[in-house]
N, C-alpha and C positions, 0 to 999 in steps of 0.2 A: 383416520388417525386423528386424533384429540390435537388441538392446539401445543399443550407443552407437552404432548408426550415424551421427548427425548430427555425430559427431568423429572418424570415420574415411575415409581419401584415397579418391577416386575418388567415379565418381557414380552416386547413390543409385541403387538399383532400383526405379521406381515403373511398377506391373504398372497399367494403365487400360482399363477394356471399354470403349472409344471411343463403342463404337454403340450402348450400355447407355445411356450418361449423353448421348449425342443424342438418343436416347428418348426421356428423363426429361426434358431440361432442355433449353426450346427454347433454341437458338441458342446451345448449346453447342459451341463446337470451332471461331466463328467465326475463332480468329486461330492455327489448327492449323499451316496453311502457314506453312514458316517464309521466304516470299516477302512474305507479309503481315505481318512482325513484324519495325520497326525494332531491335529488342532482341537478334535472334538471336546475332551474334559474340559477342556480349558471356556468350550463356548456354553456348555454347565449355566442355567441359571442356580445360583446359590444367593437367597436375597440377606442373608448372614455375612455373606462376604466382603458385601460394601462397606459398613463401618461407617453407614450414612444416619444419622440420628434426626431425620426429617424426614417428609412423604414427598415436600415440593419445598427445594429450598430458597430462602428468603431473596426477597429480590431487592438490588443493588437499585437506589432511590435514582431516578432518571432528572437530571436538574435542568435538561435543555432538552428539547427535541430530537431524538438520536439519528441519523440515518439508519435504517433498515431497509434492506434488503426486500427485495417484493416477493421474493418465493418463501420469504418466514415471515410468519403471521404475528410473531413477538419479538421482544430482545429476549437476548440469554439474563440470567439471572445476573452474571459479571459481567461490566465491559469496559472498556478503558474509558478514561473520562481527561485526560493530559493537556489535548486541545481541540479546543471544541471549532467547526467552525466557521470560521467567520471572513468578510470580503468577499472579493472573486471567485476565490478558491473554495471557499465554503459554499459558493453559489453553483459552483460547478460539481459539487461532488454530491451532495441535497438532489442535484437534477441525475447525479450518473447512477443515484439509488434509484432514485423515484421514477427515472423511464428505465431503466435495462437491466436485465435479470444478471448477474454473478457468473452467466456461461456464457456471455457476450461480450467478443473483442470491447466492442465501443463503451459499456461500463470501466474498463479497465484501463482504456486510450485518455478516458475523460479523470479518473483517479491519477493518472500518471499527470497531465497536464494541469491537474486542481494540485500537485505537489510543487509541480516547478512554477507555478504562479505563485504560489503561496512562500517558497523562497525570495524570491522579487520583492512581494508585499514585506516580508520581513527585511530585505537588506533597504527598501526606502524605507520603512520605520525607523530603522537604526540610526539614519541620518535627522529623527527631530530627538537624537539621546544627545547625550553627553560623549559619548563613544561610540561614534558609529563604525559599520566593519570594514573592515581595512584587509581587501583584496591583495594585497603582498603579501601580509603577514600571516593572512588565514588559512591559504592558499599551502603553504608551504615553498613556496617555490624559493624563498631567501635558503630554505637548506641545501637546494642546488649548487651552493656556491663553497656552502663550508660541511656539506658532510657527501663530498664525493660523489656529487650528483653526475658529474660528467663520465667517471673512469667508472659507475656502476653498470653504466649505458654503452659504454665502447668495450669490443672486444667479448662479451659478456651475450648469454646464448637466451635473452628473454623473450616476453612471449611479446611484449608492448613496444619492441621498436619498430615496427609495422606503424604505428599513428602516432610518434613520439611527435613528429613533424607539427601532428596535428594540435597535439596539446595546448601550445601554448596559445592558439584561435579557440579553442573552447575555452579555457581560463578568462584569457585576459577581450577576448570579441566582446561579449556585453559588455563590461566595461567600456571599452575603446567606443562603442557603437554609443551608448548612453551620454558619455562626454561627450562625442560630436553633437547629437542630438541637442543636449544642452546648451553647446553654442551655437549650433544653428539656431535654435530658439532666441539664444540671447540677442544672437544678430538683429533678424527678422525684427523681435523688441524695439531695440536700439535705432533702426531702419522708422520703425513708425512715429518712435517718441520724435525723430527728425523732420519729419513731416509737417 
């Protein structure tokens, strides 16, 4: 199969040893007949149909180095471009393309942890703004207080009062844990300049 095949007119070439994979795999090729398959018109190549006014359509101008994926040999014609990236997180997700394939737990474990780095990187950025985030207010949790956060919780048949408990350690832990940090640093600091 050709590099962009899957944006190029007409239909695909897909070569199948029928009676290889009836072998292998019982009760494969049940819905072969296409008498047994209400879906067939519909899978009709008609190259009128598309309404595509190209052979191979234009490709979306690449301005950074994209992550791709190592079982496709191109990018798609369109891809998002919103943010591109960069720090930790961009170092870690560059590395979860470039070593592991899309069907692999650990591609996926490293995308999740290049997300939650990449929020950290963004909340100490905040703090060299003019308005940095403000963990109470972001958070929701002040609506606890004035829109009936307690009597939605009691008596009430949800699915979340199983870790309600837990809540407020995922919310407010990184914080609490960051501020100690920082004063234990400051101490430690303080501790030397006395010296």
């Amino acid at each position: 199969m050709s590099r962009h095949a899957a944006y190029l007119p007409g239909e695909p070439n897909r070569r199948v040893d029928r009676e290889a994979l009836r072998a292998r795999i019982p009760g494969w090729g049940a819905d072969v007949d296409p008498a047994d398959r209400p879906s067939v018109p519909r899978l009709r190549y008609d190259p009128s149909a598309s309404g595509a006014h190209w052979e191979f359509p234009e490709r979306q101008p690449e301005r950074w180095p994209r992550e791709r994926s190592i079982e496709h040999a191109g990018l798609p014609p369109v891809f998002g471009t919103s943010t591109p990236p960069r720090g930790l997180s961009g170092v870690l997700r560059r590395h979860a393309y470039a070593r592991y394939s899309e069907g692999r737990a650990a591609h996926w474990l490293l995308l999740i942890a290049a997300d939650r780095i990449d929020a950290w990187e963004s909340h100490l950025a905040s703090f060299a703004t003019l308005r940095p985030d403000n963990p109470i207010t972001e958070t929701g949790v002040l609506a606890e207080f004035d829109r009936h956060g307690l009597s939605s919780r009691i008596g009430q048949r949800r699915a979340d009062r199983s870790h309600l408990w837990l809540d407020p350690i995922v919310v407010a832990g990184p914080w609490l844990l960051a501020g100690a940090g920082a004063v234990a640093a400051a101490r430690a600091l303080r501790r030397r300049r006395a010296r």
